[in-house]
N, C-alpha and C positions, 0 to 999 in steps of 0.2 A: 504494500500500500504506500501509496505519496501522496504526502499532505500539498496542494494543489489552493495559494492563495486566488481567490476569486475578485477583483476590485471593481461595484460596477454597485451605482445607485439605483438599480430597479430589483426590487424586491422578487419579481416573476421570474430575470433574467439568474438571478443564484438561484431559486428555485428550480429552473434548469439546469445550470451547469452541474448541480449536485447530484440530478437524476442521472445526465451525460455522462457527466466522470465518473459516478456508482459502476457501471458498466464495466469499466477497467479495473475496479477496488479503490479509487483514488479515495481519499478525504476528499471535499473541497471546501475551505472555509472562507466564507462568503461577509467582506465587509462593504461599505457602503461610502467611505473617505479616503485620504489621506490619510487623517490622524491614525485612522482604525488601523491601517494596511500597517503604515510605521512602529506600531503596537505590536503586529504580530511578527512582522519581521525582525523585531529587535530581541524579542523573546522566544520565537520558535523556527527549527529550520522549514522552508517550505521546500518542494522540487522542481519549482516553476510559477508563473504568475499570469494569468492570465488579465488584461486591462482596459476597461474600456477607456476612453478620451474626453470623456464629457462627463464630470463629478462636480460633489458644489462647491466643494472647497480650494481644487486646483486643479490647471487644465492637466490633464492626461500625459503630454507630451513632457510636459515638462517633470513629472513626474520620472519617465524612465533612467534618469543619470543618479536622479536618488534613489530607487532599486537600485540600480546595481552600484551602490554606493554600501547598500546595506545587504546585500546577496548577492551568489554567483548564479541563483536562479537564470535561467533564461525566460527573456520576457515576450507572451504573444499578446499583442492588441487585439479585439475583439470590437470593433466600434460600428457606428450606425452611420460614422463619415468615409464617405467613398473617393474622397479627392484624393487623385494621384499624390499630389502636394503633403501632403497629410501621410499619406501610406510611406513614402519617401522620408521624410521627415522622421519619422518613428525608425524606420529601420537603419536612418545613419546617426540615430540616437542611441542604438543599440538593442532597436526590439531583433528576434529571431525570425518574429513572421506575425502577418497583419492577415486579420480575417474580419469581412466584413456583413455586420447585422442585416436580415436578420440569416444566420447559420444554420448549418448543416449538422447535427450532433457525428457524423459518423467522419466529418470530412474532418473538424475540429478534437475529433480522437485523436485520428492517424498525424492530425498536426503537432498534436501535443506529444504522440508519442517519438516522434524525429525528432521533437527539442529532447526530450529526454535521454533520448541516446545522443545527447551532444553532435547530432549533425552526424549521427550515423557512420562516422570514422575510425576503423581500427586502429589501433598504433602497434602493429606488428611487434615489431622492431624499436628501439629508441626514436631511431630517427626515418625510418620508412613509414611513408603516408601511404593507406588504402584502403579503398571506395568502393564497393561492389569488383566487378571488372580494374578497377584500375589501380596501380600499383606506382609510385614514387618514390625515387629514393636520392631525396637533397643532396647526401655527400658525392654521390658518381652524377648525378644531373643526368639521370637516367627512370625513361619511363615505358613502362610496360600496360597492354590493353589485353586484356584476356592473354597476357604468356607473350605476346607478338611486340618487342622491341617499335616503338615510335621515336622517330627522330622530331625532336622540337627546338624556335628558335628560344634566344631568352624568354625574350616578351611573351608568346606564349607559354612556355614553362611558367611562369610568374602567375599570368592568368591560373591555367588549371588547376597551379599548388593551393592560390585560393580558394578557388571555388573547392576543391578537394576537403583542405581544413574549415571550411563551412558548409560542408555536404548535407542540404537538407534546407539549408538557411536561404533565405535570398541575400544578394550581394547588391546594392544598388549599385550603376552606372558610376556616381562619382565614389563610393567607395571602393571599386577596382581601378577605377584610372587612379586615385590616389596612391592606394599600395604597389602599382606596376609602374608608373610612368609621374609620380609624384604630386604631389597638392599643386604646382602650377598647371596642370593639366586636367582638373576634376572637371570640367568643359568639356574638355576637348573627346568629344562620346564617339566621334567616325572612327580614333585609334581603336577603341575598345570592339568596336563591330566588325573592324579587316581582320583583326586578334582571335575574335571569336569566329568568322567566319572561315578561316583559317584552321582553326583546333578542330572543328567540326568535321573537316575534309579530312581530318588525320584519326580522328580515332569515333567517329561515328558512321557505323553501319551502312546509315542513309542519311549523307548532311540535309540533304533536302526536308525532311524529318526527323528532324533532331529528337532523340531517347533520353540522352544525358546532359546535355547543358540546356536547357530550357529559359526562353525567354520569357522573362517577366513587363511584357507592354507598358511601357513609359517608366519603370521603373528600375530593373537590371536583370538580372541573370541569377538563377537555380542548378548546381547540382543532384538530379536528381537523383 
């Protein structure tokens, strides 16, 4: 069982996540503020946070740098706001994944349960990253697809190790052009689509349908 913080001022909506996350064995303990959340997070561990954005005492967003200020929880929003702007926002805030009202109890399982496995990443080895099919190993700058050696350049290298160590998570647009090509270029979104368009043609099946790097529509990119 994981105790499973619920943040969200409609009484109806923790009355459901409690039914929802019953289902897996979760706890979920359902407050209604701020003050409440920081109560229980200072007192008890939780194994995740689920958040809505719109409470009465503090906007939502600004909430996420104080979780994880006070947990290594990972955070999914759950909100009834559907702007790109907003979903972005949260996730270079550091939410793991945005789901928007009203939800799916079965699709917001399977999402809670990929934060829970930490983005679904083995660590083999110390230092070897691997994801389903796919296999990294930092010290040789050597990567494998199902066994079959891929040749990559830097820049892609850099992309897939990301997305790899956030397998499951969405990665917005400027936070990979940040970590690959630097905070002067979190703009600059055509490098990051040659990059991906690129990895695609190297280690997907069918780039044309893409399986494994999945685009997130105005937003970024999923390992999935």
């Amino acid at each position: 069982m994981t105790r499973i913080l619920c943040i969200d001022d409609e009484a109806a909506i923790i009355r459901l996540l409690q039914v929802v996350l019953g289902k897996d064995g979760h706890e979920a303990v359902g407050v209604s503020n701020w003050q409440a959340a920081k109560a229980v997070l200072e007192q008890r561990d939780v194994g995740a946070v689920l958040l809505d954005l719109g409470l009465p005492d503090r906007d939502g967003l600004e909430l996420i740098p104080l979780i994880k200020n006070l947990s290594n929880a990972p955070i999914i929003v759950v909100s009834a706001r559907n702007d790109i702007s907003e979903k972005v926002a949260a996730l270079d805030l550091g939410a793991v994944d945005y789901l928007t009202k009203p939800f799916d109890g079965d699709e917001l399982r399977a999402r809670l349960r990929a934060a829970l496995r930490r983005g679904g990443v083995d660590q083999n080895t110390e230092n070897v990253l691997a994801h389903g099919l796919i296999r990294m190993d930092p010290d040789r700058h050597e990567v494998e697809i199902d066994g079959r050696r891929v040749a990559l350049t830097p820049k892609e290298y850099a992309v897939l190790k990301a997305l790899v160590a956030a397998a499951g998570r969405i990665l917005t647009h400027a936070t990979l052009l940040e970590q690959v090509w630097g905070k002067s270029h979190r703009e600059d979104v055509e490098y990051l689509r040659v990059a991906i368009r690129s990895l695609r043609l190297k280690i997907e099946d069918d780039p044309s349908q893409p399986r494994l790097i999945r685009n997130e529509p105005g937003i970024g990119y999923r390992l999935a």
